[in-house]
C-alpha positions as protocol buffer text, in pm:
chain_id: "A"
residue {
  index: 1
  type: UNK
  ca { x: 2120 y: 1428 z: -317 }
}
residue {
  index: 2
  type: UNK
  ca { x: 2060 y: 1328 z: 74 }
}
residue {
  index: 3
  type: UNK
  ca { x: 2444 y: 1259 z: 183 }
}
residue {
  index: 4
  type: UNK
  ca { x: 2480 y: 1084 z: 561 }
}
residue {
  index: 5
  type: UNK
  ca { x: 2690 y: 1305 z: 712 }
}
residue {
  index: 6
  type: UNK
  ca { x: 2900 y: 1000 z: 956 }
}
residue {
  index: 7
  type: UNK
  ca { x: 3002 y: 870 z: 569 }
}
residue {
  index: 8
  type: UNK
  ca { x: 2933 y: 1067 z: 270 }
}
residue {
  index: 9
  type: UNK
  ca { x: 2652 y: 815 z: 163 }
}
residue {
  index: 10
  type: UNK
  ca { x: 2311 y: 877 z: 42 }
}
residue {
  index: 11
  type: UNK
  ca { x: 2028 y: 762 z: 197 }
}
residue {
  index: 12
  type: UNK
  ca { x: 1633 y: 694 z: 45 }
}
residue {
  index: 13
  type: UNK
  ca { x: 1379 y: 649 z: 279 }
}
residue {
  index: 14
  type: UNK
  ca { x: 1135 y: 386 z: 151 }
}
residue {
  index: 15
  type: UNK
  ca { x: 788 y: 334 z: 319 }
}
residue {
  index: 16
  type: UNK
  ca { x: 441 y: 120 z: 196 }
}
residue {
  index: 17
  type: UNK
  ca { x: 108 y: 37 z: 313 }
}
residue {
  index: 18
  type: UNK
  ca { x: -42 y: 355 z: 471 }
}
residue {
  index: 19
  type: UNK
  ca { x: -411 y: 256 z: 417 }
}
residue {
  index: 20
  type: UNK
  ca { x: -525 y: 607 z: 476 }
}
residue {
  index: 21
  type: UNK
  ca { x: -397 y: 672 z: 823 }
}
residue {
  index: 22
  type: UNK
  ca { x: -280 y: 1055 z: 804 }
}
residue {
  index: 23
  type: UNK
  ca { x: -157 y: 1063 z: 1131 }
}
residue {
  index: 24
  type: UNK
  ca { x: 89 y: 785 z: 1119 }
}
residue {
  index: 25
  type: UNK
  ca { x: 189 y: 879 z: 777 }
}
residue {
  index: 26
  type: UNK
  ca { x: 287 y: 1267 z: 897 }
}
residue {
  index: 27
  type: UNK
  ca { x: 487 y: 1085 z: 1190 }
}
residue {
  index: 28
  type: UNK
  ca { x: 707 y: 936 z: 983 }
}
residue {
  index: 29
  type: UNK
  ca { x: 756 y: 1183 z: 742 }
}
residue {
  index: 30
  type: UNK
  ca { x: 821 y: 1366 z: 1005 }
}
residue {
  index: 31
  type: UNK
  ca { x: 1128 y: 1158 z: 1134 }
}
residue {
  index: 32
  type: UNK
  ca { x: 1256 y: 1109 z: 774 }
}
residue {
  index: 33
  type: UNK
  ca { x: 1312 y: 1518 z: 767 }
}
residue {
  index: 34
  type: UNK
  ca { x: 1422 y: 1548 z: 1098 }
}
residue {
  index: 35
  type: UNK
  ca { x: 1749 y: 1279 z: 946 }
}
residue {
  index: 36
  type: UNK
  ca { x: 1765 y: 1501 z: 647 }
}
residue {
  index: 37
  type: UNK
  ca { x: 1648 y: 1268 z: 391 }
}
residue {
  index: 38
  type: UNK
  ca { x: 1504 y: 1417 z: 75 }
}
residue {
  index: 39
  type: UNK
  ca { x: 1457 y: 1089 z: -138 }
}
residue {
  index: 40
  type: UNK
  ca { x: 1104 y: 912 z: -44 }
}
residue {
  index: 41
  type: UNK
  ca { x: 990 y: 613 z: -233 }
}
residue {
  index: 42
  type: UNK
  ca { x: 646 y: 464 z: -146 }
}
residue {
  index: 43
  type: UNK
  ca { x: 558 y: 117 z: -237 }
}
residue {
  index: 44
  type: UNK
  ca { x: 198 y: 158 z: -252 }
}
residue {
  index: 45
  type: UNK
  ca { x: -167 y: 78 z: -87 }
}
residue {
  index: 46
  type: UNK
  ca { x: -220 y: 453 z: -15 }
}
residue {
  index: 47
  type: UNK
  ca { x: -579 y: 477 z: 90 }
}
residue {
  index: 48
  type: UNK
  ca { x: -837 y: 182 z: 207 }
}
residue {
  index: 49
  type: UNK
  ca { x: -903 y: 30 z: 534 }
}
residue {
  index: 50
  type: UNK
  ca { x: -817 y: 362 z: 730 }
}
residue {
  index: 51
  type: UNK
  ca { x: -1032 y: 736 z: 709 }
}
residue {
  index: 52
  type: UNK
  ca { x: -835 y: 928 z: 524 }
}
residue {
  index: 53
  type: UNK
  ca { x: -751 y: 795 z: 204 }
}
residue {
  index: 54
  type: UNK
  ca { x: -773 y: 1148 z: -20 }
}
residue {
  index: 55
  type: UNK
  ca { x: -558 y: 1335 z: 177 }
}
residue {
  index: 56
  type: UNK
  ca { x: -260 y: 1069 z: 180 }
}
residue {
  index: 57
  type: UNK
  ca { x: -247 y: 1060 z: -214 }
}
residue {
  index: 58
  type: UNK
  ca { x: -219 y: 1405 z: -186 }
}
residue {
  index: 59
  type: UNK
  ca { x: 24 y: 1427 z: 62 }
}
residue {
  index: 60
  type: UNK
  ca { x: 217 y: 1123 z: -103 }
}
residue {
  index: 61
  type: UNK
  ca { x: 227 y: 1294 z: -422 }
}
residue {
  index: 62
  type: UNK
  ca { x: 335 y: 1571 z: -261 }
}
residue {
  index: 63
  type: UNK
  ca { x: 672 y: 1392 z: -129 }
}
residue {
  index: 64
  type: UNK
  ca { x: 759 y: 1058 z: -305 }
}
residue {
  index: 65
  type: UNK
  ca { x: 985 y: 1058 z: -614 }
}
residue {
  index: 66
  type: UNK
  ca { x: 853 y: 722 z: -655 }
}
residue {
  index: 67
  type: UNK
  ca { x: 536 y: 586 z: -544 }
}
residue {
  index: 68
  type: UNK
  ca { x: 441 y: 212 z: -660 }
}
residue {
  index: 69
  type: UNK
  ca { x: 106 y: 54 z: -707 }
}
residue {
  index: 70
  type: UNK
  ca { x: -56 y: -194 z: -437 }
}
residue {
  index: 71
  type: UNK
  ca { x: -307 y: -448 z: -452 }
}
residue {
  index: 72
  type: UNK
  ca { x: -559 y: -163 z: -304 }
}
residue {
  index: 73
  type: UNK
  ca { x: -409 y: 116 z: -544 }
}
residue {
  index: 74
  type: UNK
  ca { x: -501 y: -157 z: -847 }
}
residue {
  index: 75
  type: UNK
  ca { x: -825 y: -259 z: -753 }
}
residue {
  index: 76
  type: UNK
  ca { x: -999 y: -3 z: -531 }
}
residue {
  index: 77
  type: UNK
  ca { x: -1067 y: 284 z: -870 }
}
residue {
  index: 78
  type: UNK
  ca { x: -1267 y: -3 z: -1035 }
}
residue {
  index: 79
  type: UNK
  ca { x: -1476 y: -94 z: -745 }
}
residue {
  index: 80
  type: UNK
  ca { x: -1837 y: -87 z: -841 }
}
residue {
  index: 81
  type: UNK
  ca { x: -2121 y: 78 z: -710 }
}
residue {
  index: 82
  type: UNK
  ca { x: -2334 y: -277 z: -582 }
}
residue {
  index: 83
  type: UNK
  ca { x: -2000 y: -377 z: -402 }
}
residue {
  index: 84
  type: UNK
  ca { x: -1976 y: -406 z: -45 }
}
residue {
  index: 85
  type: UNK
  ca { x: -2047 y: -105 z: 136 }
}
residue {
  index: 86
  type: UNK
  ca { x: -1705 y: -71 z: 257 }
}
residue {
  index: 87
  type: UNK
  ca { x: -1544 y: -46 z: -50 }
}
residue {
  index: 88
  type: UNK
  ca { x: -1740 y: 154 z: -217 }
}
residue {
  index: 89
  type: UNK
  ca { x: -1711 y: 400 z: 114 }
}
residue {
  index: 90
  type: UNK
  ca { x: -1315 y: 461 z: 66 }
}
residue {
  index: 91
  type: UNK
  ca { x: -1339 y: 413 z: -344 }
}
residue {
  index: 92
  type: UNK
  ca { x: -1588 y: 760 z: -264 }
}
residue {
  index: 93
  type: UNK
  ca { x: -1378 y: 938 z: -45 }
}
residue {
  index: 94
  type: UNK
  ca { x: -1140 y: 956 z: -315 }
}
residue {
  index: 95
  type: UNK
  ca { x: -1170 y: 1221 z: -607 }
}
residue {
  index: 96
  type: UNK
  ca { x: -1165 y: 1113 z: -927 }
}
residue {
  index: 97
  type: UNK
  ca { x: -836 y: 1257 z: -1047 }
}
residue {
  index: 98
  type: UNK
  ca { x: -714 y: 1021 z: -763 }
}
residue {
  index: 99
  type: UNK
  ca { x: -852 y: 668 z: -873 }
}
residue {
  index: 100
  type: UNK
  ca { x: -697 y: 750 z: -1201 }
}
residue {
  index: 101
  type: UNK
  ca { x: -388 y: 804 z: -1040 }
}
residue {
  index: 102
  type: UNK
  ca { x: -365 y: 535 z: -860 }
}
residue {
  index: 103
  type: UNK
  ca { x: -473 y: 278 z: -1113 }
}
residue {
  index: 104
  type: UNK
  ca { x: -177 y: 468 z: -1342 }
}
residue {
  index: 105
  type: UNK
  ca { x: 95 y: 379 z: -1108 }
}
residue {
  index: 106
  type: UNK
  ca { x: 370 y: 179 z: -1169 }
}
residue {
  index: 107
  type: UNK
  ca { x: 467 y: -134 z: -1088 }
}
residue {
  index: 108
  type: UNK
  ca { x: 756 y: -168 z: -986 }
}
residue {
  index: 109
  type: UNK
  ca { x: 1117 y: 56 z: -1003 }
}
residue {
  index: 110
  type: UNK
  ca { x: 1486 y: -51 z: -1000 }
}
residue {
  index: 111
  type: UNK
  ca { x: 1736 y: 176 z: -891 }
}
residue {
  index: 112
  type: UNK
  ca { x: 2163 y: 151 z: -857 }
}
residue {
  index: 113
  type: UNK
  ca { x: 2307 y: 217 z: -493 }
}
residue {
  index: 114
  type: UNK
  ca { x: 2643 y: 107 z: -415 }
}
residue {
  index: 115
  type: UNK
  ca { x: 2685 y: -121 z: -703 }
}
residue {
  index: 116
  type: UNK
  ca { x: 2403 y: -336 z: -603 }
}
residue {
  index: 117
  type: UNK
  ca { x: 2123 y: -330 z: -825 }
}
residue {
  index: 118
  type: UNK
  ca { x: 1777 y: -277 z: -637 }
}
residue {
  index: 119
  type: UNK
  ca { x: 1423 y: -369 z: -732 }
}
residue {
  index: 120
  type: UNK
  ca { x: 1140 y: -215 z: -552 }
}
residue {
  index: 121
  type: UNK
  ca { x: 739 y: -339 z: -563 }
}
residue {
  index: 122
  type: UNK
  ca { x: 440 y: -400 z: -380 }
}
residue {
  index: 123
  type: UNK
  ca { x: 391 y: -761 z: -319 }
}
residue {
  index: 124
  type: UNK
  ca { x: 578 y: -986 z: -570 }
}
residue {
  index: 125
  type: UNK
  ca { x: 774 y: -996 z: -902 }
}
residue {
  index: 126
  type: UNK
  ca { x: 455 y: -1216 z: -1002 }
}
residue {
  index: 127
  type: UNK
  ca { x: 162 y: -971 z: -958 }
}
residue {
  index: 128
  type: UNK
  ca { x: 74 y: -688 z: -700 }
}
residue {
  index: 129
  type: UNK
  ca { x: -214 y: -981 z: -529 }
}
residue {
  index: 130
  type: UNK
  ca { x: 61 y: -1233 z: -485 }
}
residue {
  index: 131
  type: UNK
  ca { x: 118 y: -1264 z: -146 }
}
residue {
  index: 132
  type: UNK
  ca { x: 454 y: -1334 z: 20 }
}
residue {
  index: 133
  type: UNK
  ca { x: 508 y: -1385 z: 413 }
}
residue {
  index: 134
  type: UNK
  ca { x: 803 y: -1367 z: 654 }
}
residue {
  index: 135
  type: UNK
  ca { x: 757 y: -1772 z: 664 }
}
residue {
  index: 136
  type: UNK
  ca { x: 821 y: -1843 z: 319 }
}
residue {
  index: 137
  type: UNK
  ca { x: 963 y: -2147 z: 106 }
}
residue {
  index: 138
  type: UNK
  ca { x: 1314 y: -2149 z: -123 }
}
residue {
  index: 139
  type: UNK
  ca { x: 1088 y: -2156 z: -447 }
}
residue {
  index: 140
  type: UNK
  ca { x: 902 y: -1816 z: -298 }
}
residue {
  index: 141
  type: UNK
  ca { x: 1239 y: -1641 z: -211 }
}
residue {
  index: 142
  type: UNK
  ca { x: 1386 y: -1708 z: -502 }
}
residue {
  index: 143
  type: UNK
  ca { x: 1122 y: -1564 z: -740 }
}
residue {
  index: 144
  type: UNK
  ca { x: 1132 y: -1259 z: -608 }
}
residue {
  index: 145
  type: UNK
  ca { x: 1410 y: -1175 z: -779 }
}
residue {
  index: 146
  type: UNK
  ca { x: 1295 y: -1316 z: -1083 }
}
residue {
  index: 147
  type: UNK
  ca { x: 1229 y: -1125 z: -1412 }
}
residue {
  index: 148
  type: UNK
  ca { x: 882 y: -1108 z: -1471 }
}
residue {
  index: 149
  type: UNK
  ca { x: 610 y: -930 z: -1708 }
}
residue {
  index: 150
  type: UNK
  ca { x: 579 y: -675 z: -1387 }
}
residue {
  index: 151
  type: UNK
  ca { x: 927 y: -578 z: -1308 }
}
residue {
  index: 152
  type: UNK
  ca { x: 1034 y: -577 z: -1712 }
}
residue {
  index: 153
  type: UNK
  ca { x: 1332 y: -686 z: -1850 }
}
residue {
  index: 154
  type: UNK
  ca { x: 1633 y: -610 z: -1710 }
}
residue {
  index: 155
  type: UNK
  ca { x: 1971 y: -721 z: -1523 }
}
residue {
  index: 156
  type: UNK
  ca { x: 1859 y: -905 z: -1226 }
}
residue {
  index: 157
  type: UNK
  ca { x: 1877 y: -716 z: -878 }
}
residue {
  index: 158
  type: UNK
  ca { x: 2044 y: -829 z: -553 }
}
residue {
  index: 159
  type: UNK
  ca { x: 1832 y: -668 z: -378 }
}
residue {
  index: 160
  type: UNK
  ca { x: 1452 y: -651 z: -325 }
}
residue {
  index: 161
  type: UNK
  ca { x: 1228 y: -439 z: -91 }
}
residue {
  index: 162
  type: UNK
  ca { x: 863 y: -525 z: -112 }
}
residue {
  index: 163
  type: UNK
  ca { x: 546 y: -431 z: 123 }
}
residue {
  index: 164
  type: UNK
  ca { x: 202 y: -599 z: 105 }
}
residue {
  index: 165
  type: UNK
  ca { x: 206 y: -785 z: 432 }
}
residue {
  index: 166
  type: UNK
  ca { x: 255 y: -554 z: 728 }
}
residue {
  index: 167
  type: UNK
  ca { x: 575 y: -711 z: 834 }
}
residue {
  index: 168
  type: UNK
  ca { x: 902 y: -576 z: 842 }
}
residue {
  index: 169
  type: UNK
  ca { x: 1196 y: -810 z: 825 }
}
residue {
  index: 170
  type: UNK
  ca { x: 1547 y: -858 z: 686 }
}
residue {
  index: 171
  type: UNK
  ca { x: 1654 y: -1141 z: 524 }
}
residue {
  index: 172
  type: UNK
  ca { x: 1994 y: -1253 z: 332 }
}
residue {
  index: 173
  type: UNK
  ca { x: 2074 y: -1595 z: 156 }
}
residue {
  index: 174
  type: UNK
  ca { x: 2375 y: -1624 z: -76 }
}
residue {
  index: 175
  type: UNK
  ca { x: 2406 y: -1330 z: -172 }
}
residue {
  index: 176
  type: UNK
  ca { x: 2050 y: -1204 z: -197 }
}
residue {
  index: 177
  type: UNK
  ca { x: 1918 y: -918 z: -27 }
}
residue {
  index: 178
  type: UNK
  ca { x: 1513 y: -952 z: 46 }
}
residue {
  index: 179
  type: UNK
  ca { x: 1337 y: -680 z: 280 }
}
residue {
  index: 180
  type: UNK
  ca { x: 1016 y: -584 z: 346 }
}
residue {
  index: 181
  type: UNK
  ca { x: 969 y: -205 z: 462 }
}
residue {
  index: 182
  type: UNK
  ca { x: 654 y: -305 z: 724 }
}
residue {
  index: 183
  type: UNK
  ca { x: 323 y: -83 z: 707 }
}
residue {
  index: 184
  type: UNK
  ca { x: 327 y: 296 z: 797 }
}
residue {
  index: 185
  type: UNK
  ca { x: -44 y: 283 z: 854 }
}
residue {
  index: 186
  type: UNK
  ca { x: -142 y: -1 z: 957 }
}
residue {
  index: 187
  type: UNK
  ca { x: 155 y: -244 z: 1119 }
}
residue {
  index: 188
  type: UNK
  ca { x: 70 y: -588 z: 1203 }
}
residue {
  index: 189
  type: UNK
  ca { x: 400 y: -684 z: 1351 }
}
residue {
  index: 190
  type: UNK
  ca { x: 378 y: -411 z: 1598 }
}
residue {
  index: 191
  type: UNK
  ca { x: 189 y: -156 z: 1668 }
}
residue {
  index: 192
  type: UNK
  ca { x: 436 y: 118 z: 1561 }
}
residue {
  index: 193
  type: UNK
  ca { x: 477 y: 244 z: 1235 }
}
residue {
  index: 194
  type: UNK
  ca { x: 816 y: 161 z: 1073 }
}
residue {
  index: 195
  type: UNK
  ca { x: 989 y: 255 z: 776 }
}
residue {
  index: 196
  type: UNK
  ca { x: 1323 y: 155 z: 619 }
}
residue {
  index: 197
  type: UNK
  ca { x: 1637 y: 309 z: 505 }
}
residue {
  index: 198
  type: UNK
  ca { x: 1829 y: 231 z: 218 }
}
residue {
  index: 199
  type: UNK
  ca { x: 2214 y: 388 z: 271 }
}
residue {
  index: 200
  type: UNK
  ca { x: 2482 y: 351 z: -21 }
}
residue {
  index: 201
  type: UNK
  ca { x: 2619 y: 572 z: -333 }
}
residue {
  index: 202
  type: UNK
  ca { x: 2357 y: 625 z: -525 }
}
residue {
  index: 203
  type: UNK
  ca { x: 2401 y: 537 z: -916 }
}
residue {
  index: 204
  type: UNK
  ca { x: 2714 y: 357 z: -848 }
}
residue {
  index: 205
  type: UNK
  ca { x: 2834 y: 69 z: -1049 }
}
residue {
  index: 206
  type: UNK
  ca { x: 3096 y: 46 z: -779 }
}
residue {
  index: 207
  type: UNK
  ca { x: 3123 y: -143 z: -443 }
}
residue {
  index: 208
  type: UNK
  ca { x: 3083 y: 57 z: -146 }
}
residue {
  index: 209
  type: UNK
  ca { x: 2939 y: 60 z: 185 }
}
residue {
  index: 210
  type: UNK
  ca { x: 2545 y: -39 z: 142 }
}
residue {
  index: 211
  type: UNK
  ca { x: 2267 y: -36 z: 429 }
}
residue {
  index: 212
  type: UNK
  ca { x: 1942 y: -134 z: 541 }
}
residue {
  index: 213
  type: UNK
  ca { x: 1777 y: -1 z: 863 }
}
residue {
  index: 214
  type: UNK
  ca { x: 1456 y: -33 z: 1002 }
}
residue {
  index: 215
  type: UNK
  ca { x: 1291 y: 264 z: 1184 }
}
residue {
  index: 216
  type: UNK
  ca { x: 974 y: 258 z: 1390 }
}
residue {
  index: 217
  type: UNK
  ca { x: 802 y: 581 z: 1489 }
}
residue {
  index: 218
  type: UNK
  ca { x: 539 y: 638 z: 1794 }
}
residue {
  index: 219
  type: UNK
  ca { x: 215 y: 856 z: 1693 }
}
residue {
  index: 220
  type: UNK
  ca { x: -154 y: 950 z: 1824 }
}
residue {
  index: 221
  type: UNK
  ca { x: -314 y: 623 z: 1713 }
}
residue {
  index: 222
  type: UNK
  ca { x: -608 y: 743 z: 1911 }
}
residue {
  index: 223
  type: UNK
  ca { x: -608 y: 1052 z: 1764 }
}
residue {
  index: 224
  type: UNK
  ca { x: -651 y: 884 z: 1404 }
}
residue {
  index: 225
  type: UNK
  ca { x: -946 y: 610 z: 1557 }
}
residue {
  index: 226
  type: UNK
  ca { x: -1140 y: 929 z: 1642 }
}
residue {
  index: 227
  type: UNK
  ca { x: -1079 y: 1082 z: 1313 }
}
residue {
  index: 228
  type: UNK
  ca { x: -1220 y: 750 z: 1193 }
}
residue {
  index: 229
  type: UNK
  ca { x: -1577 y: 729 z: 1418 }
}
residue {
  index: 230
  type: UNK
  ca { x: -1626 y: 1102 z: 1348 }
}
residue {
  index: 231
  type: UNK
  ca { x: -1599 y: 987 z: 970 }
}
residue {
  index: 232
  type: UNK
  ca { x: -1843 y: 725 z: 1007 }
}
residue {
  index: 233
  type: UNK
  ca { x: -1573 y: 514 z: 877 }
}
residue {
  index: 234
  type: UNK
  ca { x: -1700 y: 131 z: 813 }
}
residue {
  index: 235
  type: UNK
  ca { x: -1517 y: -194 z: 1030 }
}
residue {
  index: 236
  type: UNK
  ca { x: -1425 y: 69 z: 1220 }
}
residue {
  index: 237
  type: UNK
  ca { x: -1404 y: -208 z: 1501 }
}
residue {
  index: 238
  type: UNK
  ca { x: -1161 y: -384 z: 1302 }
}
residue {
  index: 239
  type: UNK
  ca { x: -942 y: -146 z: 1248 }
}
residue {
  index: 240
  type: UNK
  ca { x: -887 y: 1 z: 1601 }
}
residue {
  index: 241
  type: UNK
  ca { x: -838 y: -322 z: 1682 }
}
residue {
  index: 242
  type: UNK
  ca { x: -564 y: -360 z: 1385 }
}
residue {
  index: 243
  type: UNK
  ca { x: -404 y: -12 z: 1505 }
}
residue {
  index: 244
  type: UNK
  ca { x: -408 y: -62 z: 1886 }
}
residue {
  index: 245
  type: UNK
  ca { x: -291 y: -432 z: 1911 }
}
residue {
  index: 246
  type: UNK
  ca { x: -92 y: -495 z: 1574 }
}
residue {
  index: 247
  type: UNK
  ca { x: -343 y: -816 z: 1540 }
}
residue {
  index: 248
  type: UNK
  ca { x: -483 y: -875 z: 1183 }
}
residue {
  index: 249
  type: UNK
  ca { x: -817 y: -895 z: 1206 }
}
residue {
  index: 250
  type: UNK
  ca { x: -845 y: -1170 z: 1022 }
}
residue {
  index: 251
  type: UNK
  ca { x: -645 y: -1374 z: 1250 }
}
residue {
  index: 252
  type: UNK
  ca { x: -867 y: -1265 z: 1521 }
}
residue {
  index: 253
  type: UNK
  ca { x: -1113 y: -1456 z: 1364 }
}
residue {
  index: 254
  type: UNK
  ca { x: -912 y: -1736 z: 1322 }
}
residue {
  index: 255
  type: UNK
  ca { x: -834 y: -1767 z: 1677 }
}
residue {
  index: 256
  type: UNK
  ca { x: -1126 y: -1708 z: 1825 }
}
């Protein structure tokens, strides 16, 4: 068990959404041992949009207790061999033992820290393609702490830590915890990776001190881009854009 040394507390590191950027991904892991933290949960999208898809499942499944399935994780194995050349592009540069993996994943996993029950997923309790933002109604809050056919019966948590949209924030309304870790691989907030920290007793019915922190961690982004053109990588023009500026591409687009 990880133990903070200021106050005998154990803290789980909890990053999502590294889209197959190696070099942001060893960054971070980087910092999390450097703070002596053993306990890694991921909350899934491992490979897509970036280069190097293969060797972050490996490396994920190499560290994470834990590691949840995305939108990308769900639907990337299945992709078919007419679909757009893209996708079929980082569906290929993954082995076959790691589609199946992916697709295999779970959904979504509670866990007990400092009597407060926490629920971790991808995108919503509703489905791993159900977007919620930072700007987001009552109604949308408030079901993500629902019990649903994805997160499985159970007591309801207090506190939820999702992924999905590239934004890390902090957010607490009567009593309800909601927190979204940001992207390791591809931020669209900022241009820095960022992680978060969960600190509390772990597997503690009891109150006790409980805390979330946010960390964001410089690396080579052009480092990664060239690892990306020497890969022959498609958009590659959209994501060096993503990586250097923190500006969804999409929105680029929208602007424009």
């Amino acid at each position: 068990m990880t133990r903070d040394p200021h106050g005998d507390l154990d803290r789980i590191a909890v990053i999502s959404d590294v889209h197959g950027n190696l070099g942001a991904l060893e960054a971070v892991l980087a910092d999390i041992a450097a703070r002596g933290i053993a306990r890694v949960i991921n909350l899934g999208d491992d490979a897509g949009k970036g280069p190097r898809g293969s060797a972050v499942v490996d490396r994920l499944r190499e560290v994470c207790e834990t590691d949840v399935r995305g939108n990308w994780d769900d639907f990337l194995p299945g992709i078919a061999d007419d679909a757009d050349d893209g996708l079929v592009w980082w569906r290929d540069e993954l082995r076959p033992d790691q589609r199946e993996w992916l697709a295999a994943k779970p959904r979504c996993h509670d866990l007990l820290l400092s009597g407060r029950r926490v629920r971790l997923f991808h995108a919503s309790a509703t489905s791993v393609h159900t977007r919620v933002h930072f700007h987001h109604t009552p109604e949308e809050f408030a079901g993500m702490f629902a019990t649903t056919e994805l997160t499985g019966p159970g007591p309801e948590p207090s506190v939820v830590g999702y992924g999905d949209v590239h934004d890390a924030y902090l957010e607490t309304y009567r009593g309800r915890t909601l927190f979204n870790t940001g992207s390791v691989g591809n931020p669209l907030d900022d241009p820095t990776p960022v992680y978060a920290i969960l600190e509390g007793v772990a597997d503690s019915p009891d109150p006790a001190p409980f805390g979330i922190q946010h960390v964001r961690v410089p690396y080579d982004v052009e480092a990664e881009l060239a690892v990306a053109r020497e890969r022959g990588m498609p958009l590659y023009a959209e994501w060096a854009q993503e990586l250097r500026t923190a500006v969804y591409r999409g929105r680029a687009v929208a602007q424009a």
